[in-house]
N, C-alpha and C positions, 0 to 999 in steps of 0.2 A: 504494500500500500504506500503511495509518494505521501511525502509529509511538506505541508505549508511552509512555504518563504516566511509567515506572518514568526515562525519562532528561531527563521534566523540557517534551517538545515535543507529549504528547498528553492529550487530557482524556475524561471518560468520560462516555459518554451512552445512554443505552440501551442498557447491558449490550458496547457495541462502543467502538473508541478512535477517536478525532477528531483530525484532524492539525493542527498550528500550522505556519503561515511564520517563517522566522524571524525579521524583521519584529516579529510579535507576540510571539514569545518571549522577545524582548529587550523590548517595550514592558511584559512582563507582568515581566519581570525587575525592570525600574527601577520599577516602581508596589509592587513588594512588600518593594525598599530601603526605598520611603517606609512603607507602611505592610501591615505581616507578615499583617497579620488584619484582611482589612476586612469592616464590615459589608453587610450586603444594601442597605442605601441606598445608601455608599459604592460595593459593586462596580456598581449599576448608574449612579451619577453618573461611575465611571470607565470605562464602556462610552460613556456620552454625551460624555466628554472629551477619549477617544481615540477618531478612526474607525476606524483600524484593527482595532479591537478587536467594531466596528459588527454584525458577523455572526456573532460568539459568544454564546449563550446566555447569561446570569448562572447559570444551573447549573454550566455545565463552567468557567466561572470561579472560581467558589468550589470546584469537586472540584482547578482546577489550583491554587489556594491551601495546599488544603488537603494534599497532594502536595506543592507544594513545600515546606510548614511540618515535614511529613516526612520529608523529604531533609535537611534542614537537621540537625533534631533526630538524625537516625540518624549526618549528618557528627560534628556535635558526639560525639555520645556515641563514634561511633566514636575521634576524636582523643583524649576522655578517656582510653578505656579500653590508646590504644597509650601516652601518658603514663602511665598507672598500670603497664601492662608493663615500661616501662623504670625505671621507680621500683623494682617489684618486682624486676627485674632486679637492679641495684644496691644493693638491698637484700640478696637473697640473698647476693652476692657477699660485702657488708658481714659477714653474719652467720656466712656458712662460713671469713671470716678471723678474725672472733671467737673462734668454735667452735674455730679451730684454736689460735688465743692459749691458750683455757680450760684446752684439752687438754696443752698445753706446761706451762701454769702447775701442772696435774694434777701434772705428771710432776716437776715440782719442788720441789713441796709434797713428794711420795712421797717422794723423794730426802732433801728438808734434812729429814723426819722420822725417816727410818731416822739418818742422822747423827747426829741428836743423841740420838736413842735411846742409840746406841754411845756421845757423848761423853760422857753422862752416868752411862753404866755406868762409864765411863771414871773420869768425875771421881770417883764413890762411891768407888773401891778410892784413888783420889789421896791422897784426904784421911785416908787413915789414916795417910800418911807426915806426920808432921810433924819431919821433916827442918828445916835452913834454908834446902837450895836450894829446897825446895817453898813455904815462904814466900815468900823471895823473888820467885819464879818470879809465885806469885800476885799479890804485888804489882806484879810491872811489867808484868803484863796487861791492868790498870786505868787506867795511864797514856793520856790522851789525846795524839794522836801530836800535833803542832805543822806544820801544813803550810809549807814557805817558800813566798817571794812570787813568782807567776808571770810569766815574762816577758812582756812587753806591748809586745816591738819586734813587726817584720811577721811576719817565721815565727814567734814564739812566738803572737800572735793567730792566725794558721793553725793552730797545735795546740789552740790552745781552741778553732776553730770547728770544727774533726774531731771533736774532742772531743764540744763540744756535739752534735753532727750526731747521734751515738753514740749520745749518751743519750737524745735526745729521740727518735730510732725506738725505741727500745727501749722507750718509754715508749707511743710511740702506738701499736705493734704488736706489742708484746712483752709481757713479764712484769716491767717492774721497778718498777711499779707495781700494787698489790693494787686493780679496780677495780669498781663495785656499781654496780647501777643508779641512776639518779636517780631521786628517791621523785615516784608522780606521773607518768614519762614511760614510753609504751608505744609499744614500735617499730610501723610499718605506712606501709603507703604515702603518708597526709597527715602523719604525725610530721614534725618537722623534723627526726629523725636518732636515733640512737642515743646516748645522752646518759649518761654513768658521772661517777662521785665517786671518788674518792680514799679507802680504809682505812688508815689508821694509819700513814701515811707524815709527811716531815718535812714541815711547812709544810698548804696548802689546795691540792689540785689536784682540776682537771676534763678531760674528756675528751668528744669527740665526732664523730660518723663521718655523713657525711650525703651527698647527691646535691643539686648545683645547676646549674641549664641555663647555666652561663657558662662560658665557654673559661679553661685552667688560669692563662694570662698575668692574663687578666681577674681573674681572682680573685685571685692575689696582689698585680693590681693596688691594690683593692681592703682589702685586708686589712692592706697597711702605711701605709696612711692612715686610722691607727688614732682618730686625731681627728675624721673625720666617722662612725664608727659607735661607735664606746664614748664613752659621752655622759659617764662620768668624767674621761676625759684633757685633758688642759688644753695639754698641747703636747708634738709629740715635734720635738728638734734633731737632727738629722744635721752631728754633726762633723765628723765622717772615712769616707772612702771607700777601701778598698785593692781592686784586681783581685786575683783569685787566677788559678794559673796553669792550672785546670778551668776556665777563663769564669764563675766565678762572684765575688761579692761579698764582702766583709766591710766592715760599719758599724757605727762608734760612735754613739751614741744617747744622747741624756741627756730621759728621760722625766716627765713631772710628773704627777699626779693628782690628781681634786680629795678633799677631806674630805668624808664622806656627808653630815656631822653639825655642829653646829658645837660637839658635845662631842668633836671627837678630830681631831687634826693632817693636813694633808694630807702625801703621802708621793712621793718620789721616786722615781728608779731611774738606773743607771748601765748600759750594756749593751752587750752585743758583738750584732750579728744577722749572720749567716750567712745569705747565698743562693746556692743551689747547684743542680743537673739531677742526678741518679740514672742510671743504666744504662740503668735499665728506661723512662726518658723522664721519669718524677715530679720537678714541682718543689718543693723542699724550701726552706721559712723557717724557721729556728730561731734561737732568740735565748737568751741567759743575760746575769746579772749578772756584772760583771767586780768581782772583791774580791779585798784583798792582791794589787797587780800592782806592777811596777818596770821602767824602762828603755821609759817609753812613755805617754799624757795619762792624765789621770788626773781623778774630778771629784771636787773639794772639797765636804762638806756646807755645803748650801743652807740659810741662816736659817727656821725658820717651815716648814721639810719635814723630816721623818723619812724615811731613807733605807730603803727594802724591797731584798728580794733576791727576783732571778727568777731562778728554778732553770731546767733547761733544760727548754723549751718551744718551741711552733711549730706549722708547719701541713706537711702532708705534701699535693700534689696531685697526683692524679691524670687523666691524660684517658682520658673514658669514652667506652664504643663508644657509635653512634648521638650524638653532642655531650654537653657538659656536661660535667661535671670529678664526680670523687668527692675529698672533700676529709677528710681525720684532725686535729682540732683537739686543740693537750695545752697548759693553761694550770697554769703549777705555782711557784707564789710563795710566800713567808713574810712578809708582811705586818707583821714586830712589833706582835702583840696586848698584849705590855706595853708598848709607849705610849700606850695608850688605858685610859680608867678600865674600870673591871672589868664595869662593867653591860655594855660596848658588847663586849667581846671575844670573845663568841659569835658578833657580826658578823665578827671579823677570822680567826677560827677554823672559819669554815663553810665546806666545800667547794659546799655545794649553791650559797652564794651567788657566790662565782668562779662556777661553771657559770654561774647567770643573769647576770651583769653582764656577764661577757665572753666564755664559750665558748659559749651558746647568743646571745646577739647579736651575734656574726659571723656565724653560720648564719642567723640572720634578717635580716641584712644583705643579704647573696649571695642570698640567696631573694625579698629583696623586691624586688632590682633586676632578677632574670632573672624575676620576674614581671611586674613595669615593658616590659621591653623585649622581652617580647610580648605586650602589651596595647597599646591608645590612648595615641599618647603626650602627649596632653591630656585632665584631667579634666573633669569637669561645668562645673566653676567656670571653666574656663578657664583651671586652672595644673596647668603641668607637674608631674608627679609628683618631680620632683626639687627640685621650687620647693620644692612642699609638704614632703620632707624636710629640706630648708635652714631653715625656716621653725621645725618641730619642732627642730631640731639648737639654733637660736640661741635658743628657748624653755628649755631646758635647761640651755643655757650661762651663759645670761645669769643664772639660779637657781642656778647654780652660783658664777658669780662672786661675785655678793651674798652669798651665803651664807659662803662662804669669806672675804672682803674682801681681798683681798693689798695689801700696799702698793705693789708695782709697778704696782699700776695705777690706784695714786690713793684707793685707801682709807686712812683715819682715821677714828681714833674718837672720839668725843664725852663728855664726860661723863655721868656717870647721875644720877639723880636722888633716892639713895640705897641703891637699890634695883639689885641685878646680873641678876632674873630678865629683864630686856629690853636689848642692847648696839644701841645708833644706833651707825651708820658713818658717814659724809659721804666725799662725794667731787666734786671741783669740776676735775680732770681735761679737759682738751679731747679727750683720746682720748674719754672717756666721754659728755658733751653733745654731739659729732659727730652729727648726724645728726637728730639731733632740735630736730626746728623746735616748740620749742613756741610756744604762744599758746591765747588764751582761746577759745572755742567763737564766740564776735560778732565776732572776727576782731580783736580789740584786741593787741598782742605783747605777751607776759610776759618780766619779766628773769630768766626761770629757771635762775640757772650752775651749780647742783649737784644730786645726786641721792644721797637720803640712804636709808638701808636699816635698816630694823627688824626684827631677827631672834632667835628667841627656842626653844629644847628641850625639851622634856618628854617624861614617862615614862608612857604607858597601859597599865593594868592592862584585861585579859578582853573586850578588843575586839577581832577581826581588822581590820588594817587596811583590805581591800577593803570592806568591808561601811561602817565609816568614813570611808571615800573615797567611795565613791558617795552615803552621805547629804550628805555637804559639796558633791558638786556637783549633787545634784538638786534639794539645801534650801538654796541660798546664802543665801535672807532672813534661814535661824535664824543664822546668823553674821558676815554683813555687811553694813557701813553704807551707805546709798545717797547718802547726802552725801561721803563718802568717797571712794566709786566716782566721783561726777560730777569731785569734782576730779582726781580719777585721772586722769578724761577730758577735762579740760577741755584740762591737762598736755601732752597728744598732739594736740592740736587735733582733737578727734571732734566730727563732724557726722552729717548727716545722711546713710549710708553704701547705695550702689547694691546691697549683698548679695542676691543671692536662691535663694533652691533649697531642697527640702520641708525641713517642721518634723519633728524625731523626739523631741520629746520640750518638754512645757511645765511647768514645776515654779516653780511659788509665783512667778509675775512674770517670768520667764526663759525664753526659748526658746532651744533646740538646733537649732544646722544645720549638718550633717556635713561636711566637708571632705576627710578620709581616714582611713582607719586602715591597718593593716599586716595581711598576706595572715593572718595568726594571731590577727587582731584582740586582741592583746595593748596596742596604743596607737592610741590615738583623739584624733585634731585634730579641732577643731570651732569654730565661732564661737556666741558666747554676745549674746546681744540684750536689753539690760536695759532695760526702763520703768518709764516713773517716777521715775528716777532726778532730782536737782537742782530737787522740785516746791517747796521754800518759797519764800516773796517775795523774801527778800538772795538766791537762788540764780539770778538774774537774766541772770549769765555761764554758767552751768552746761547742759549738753546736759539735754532733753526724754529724751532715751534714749542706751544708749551703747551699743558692742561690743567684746566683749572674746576675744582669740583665745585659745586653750585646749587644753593637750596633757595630756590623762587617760590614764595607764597603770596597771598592776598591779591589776588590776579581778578580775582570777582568782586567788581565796583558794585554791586548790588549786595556785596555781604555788608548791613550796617555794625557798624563797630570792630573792626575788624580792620587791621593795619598792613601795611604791603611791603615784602621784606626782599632783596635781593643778596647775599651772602655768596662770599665765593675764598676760596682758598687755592693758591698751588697745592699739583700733588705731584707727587715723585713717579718715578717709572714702575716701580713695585708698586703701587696704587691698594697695600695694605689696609687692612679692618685698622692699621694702629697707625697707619702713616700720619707725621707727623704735620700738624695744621696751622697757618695761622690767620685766623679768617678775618678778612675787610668787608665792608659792602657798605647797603644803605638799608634804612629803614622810615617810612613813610608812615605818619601816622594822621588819620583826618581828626579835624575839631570842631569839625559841624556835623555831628550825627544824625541829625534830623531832617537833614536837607538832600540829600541825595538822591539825584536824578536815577532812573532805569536804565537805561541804553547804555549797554557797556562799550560803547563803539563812538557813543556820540556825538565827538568831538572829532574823530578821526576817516568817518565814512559819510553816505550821502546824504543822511536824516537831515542833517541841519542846510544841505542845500535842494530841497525835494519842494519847499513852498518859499520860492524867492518871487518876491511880488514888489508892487513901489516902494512897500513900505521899510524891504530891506529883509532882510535875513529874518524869517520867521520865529523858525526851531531856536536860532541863537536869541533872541526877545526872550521867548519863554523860558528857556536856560537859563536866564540871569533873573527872570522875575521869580524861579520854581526854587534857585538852589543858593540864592543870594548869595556872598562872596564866599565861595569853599576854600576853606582854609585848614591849612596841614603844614605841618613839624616837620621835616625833612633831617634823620641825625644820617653823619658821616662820619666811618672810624675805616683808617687802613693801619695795617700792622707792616712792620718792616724789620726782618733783622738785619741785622749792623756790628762792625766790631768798634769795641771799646774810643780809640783815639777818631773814630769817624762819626762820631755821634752828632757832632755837633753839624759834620756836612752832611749828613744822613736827613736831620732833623731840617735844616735849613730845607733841602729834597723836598722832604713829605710835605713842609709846609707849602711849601708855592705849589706842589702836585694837588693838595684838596683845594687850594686857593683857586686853581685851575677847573676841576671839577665843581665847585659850586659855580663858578662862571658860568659854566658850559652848561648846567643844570638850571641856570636860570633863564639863560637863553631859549632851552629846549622844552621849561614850562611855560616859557611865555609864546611859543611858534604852538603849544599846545594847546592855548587857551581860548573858549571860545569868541570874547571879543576879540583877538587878533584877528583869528580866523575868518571874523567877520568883517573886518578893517582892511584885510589883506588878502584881495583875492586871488595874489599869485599863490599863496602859499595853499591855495586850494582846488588847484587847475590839477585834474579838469571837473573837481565837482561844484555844478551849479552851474557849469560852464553852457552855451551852445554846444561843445565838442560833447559832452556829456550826453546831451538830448540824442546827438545825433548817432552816437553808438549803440543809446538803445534802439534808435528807429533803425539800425542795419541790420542788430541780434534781430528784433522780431522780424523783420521783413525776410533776411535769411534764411530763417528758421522756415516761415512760412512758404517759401521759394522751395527747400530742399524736402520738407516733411509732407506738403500739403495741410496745412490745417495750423491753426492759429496758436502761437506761444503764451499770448493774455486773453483775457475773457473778451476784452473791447479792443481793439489795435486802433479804430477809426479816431484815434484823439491828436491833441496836439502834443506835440513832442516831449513838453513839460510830464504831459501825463500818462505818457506811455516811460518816460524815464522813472515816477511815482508810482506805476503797476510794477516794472519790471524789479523795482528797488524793494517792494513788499511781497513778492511772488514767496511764496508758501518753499517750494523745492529750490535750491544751490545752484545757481546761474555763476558760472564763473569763465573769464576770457585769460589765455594767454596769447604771447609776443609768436610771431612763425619763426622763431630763431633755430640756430644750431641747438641750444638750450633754452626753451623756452622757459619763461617767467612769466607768472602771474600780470594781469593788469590792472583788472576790474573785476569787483566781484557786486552783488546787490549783499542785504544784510543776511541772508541765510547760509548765503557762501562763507562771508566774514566768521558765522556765528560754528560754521563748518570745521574752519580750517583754525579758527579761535585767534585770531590775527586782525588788524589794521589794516585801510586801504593804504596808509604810510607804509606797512610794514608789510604789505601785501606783495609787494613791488621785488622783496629779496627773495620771493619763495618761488620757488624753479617747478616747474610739473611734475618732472620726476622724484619730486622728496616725497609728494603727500600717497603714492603707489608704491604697495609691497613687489616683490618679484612677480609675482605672477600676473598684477595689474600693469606693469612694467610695458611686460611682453605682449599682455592681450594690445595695448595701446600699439606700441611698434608694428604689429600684426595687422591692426588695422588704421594705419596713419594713411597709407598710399589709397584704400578705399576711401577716406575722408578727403584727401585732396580731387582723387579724380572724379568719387560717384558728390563729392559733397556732403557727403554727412554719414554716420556710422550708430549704431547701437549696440551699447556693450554691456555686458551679463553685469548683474551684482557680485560687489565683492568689497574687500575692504580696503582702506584707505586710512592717511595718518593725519592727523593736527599738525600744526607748528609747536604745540606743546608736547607731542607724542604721542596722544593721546586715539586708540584705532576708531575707525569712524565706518560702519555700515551703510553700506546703500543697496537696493531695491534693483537699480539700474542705469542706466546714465547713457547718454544721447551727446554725442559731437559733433557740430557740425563747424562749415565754414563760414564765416561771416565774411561779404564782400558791400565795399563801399560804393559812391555812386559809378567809379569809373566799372564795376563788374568784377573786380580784382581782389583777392584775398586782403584781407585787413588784420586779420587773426583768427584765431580756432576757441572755441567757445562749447562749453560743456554744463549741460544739464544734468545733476545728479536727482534722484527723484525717492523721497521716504530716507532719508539719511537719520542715522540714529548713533549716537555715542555707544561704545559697544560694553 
């Protein structure tokens, strides 16, 4: 009896099933590990290379291919859709406890407003008495009460952590906090969670409710080694340990933080943490600062730190049916925004940015690990996924130390040279040169014992930061020196370095090659490849090319509170988990949180030239009425090592090198800015242009010429508005140059949003980067059809970002676009249902 293709052992052939031994089904198993989809030359070279396989057809092998590519595809999708079940699951769950929080809070609201309705009927008839005791009375209702100091032996820390325990449920599932969506996040099965701010309460608090595949231990695990995921902390001590007599815990903690900026003090904390189990099985972390206590340690203020206050906060967990834990995040601090000058105190006063610094990266901590550990647990490259967050972790750190200088760890500072806008540190520290073998690139050893840092703030006016991040690292020539860089490199002893694996992306002398980013592609590691570098005659010791490792985050202008970081360090030829680092970059932080425009593009693509009318620049009008003047901090820190008797020319160097670089940075926010842009309409050719109009009017008319049948809904408009349909078209309309290497031109906003790039930066990205090998060759296969028939249709398949990122499509159509003389102008490409994969 033939048995069904449906379980994988039979194939089809004339209309009847064909039976496999299982011998062959196992042969056919391991030839389709190797390769899923093989071609008809392939399947019959592996009919010649197996005998077994000697008496099958290449029919019924490609029909059992294509069955098993099926089976495959239906597991997958199946597994997807029971993970999205149990997401939703948990979700629901999440929402009907919300719903009942809102509902409570309803009733509370009702309540304290009938009250004071009464009180205040109350107070009216009061105040006609003016008696003394009614004075009186009023007056020492005004008095603020004076708390005394709480005990701090063992049962009195027991009552604070009851205490705390109290407050912070009540916070995370209660009403005693007033709490609003975060602007920007919308709950659903791929969210990271359910994400609230804090209204009008003391201090900046956030809140967050989300599903992670880790076990409840695992995640607290996790969570109180708060130094490898919150990339501010610079260290947490555990003084003191007491048992409590429920099995749980209580710890003293004495926390540090770093400064964003290096216009505002790093800050401390002192703290009780409570760990306890719940009834219901919930593991509970909560923590508060410990103030006014007696009869028990106590931490004296720290030189050079401003002491903050954490109000009670923590993490509530759950274990979820089906695995995985549901976890309640409530992060609720006062910061002292009067220690910092008045510009920056928007930062210290934002609840949205608490959310992004530390209650949404826990969630994306837990999410990126239980996505880790069920996946590969090795990447392309060969390193472990945990390598590569260590790797990201000490890129951070090390930008943070510089930035910050402490002198515990061997920083001083140097004098200036009149001039306060640039502060040199030095540090000559054997903690600090540990580990770093320097020497020159010719193998000669450098006496290099110090490592000096030049760090410098500023203030940008009308630029969002993401949009200014991504110019600095797709344009590094407009800002930095390649004589600089080589000695950078020379520094770390960069050679000639084994790296390999595809290019996503080549900008002005630079290549991109991905290393990792995180499941929300929020931050992207990457190795950067610079040539050319150290080409004059004296530059004799200096690398031919160099590499430089690179953690790019806050790229998404639409995350509010959320700061945009560019970090980059040489690395040596060994490109070791240990190799030695010393990272410079930038950091962007915004100080208008509430203002922030949508369009992540929209200073840089056609939105703001799409309704130019008498009145002038539309889109840019509303820009400046919607987002009033955006304003952001800009810090700069490059590190340099140097030996001892050159410090001083070393330092003179770095100074004029950032002095350089903020120039060039101010330049390059002000060519970014929407009023320039609007004042200056070369720097905008060809958008808004006639030339603009008129290459939409050729894409569709071309389209329409080669395909029969129309590219917009309406074609019959005027030019304006066929450039405004083609520019909102739903599917990736994108044009390249007919060069030996073609480059990108023009794209409309789906393309941009495609290839996650700038019409600016659109211009350096070559055809062949955003195509895997196989997309490559179908194109070359079918380039000579598209010149002579005119146009071409090509299978789905996948595709890369500028960020790396792999990009699906449905299908995609080429064709020629020809101007009025009937002549090629360029080749232009419809991708159709494109989905980030």
């Amino acid at each position: 009896m033939a048995m069904s293709c449906k379980d994988g052992k039979g194939g089809l052939d004339n209309g009847k099933y064909v039976r496999y031994t299982p011998e062959q089904v196992e042969a056919l198993e391991r030839l389709y590990h190797e390769c899923p989809k093989p071609s008809s030359i392939r399947r019959q070279q592996l009919i010649r290379e197996c005998p077994i396989l000697s008496n099958i057809e290449p029919k019924q092998i490609k029909v059992w291919f294509q069955n098993r590519r099926c089976r495959e595809k239906q597991r997958k999708e199946a597994s997807r859709l029971q993970a999205v079940n149990r997401k939703l699951t948990a979700m629901n769950k999440l929402l009907m406890e919300e719903n009942d929080r809102l509902q409570k809070q309803v009733s509370h609201l009702v309540y304290e407003n009938g009250y004071f309705r009464q009180h205040t009927q109350g107070t009216t008839l009061a105040t006609k008495d003016t008696s003394c005791e009614s004075v009186v009375t009023s007056g020492q209702h005004h008095l603020t009460p004076q708390h005394p100091p709480r005990d701090a032996s063992p049962a009195g820390l027991l009552s604070i952590a009851e205490e705390t325990l109290a407050e912070f449920l009540s916070k995370a599932t209660g009403t005693a906090v007033e709490w609003v969506q975060m602007p920007g996040m919308k709950p659903g099965p791929d969210s990271i969670g359910i994400v609230a701010i804090s209204h009008g309460c003391t201090g900046v608090a956030a809140r967050a409710c989300g599903l992670v595949g880790l076990e409840p231990t695992r995640v607290a695990e996790i969570l109180k080694d708060l130094p490898s995921w919150l990339r501010d902390c610079r260290a947490v001590d555990v003084l003191n340990v007491l048992p409590t007599a429920n099995g749980g815990t209580i710890e003293l903690l004495y926390m540090q933080l770093y400064a964003p900026t290096t216009l505002a003090p790093a800050c401390d904390f002192w703290l009780l943490r409570y760990t306890s189990v719940l009834e219901d099985g919930s593991l509970v972390i909560c923590v508060r600062s410990l103030k006014n206590t007696q009869n028990g340690p106590t931490m004296p203020p720290v030189q050079h730190f401003v002491r903050a206050e954490m109000l009670p906060s923590g993490y509530l967990i759950r274990p979820c049916e089906g695995g995985g834990s549901i976890i309640h995040i409530v992060d609720h601090m006062d910061l002292e925004p009067c220690s910092v000058p008045e510009v920056l105190r928007p930062l210290y006063e934002s609840s949205a940015v608490l959310a992004q610094k530390m209650t949404m990266a826990a969630l994306r901590q837990l999410r990126q690990i239980a996505h880790e550990v069920s996946q590969s647990n090795v990447t392309g490259w060969g390193r472990r996924p945990a390598a590569l967050r260590a790797l990201s972790q000490r890129l951070s750190r090390g930008f943070n130390e510089a930035l910050n200088g402490f002198t515990d760890e061997g920083w001083s500072m140097m004098g200036n040279d009149g001039m306060d806008d640039v502060t040199i540190l030095i540090n000559s520290s054997p903690d600090k040169l540990m580990g770093l073998n320097l020497s020159f690139a010719n193998g000669f050893p450098a006496v290099s014992n110090s490592v000096l840092c030049a760090k410098a703030s500023m203030l940008l006016q009308n630029v969002p930061p993401a949009i200014l991040l991504r110019f600095l690292r797709e344009h590094r020539s407009e800002w930095a020196d390649n004589n600089i860089d080589a000695y950078s490199a020379a520094a770390v002893k960069v050679g000639p370095c084994s790296l390999a694996g595809s290019r996503v992306g080549s900008f002005g002398g630079q290549v991109i090659l991905p290393l990792a980013h995180t499941i929300e592609h929020e931050e992207f590691l990457e190795v950067i490849k610079l040539e050319g570098v150290g080409h004059s005659p004296e530059d004799a010791m200096m690398p031919r090319e160099m590499f430089l490792l690179q953690l790019c985050s806050g790229m998404d202008e639409n995350a509010v509170g959320s700061c945009a970081e560019l970090i980059f360090a040489p690395i040596d030829a060994s490109f070791a988990d240990d190799a030695p680092l010393l990272p410079s970059g930038f950091r962007i932080i915004p100080l208008d949180y509430g203002k922030e425009a949508s369009s992540p593009n929209r200073t840089l693509d056609l939105a703001s030239a799409l309704e130019i009318g008498p009145t002038g620049n539309k889109a840019s009008s509303e820009f400046s009425a919607n987002t009033g003047c955006v304003r952001s901090v800009m810090t700069i820190a490059f590190e340099f090592a140097c030996e001892s008797h050159m410090q001083e020319h070393v330092a003179s160097m770095a100074r004029q090198y950032v002095r350089s670089i903020i120039s060039s940075v101010q330049r390059v926010a002000l060519a970014l800015s929407p009023s320039h842009l609007s004042s200056h309409a070369g720097l905008r050719s060809p958008l808004g242009t006639p030339e603009a109009q008129t290459l939409a009017r050729w894409i569709c008319n071309s389209y329409r010429c080669y395909l029969g049948v129309e590219l917009l809904k309406s074609s019959n408009e005027g030019g304006e508005s066929i450039l405004k349909s083609l520019w909102h078209h739903s599917d990736a309309i994108m044009c390249c140059s007919l060069k030996a290497l073609p480059v990108f031109t023009f794209a409309n906003q789906a393309g941009l949003d495609m290839l996650e790039t700038t019409l600016v930066a659109l211009q350096d990205i070559t055809l062949e980067k955003i195509f895997d090998d196989h997309g490559r060759k179908t194109l070359c296969s079918e380039f000579p059809q598209i010149m002579q028939q005119g146009f071409a249709c090509l299978q789905g398949g996948i595709c890369l970002s500028s960020m790396g990122r792999p990009v699906s499509y449905e299908r995609a159509v080429a064709w020629k676009v020809l101007n009025e003389e009937e002549t090629a102008h360029c080749m232009c490409f419809l991708f159709v249902n494109w989905s980030f994969v």
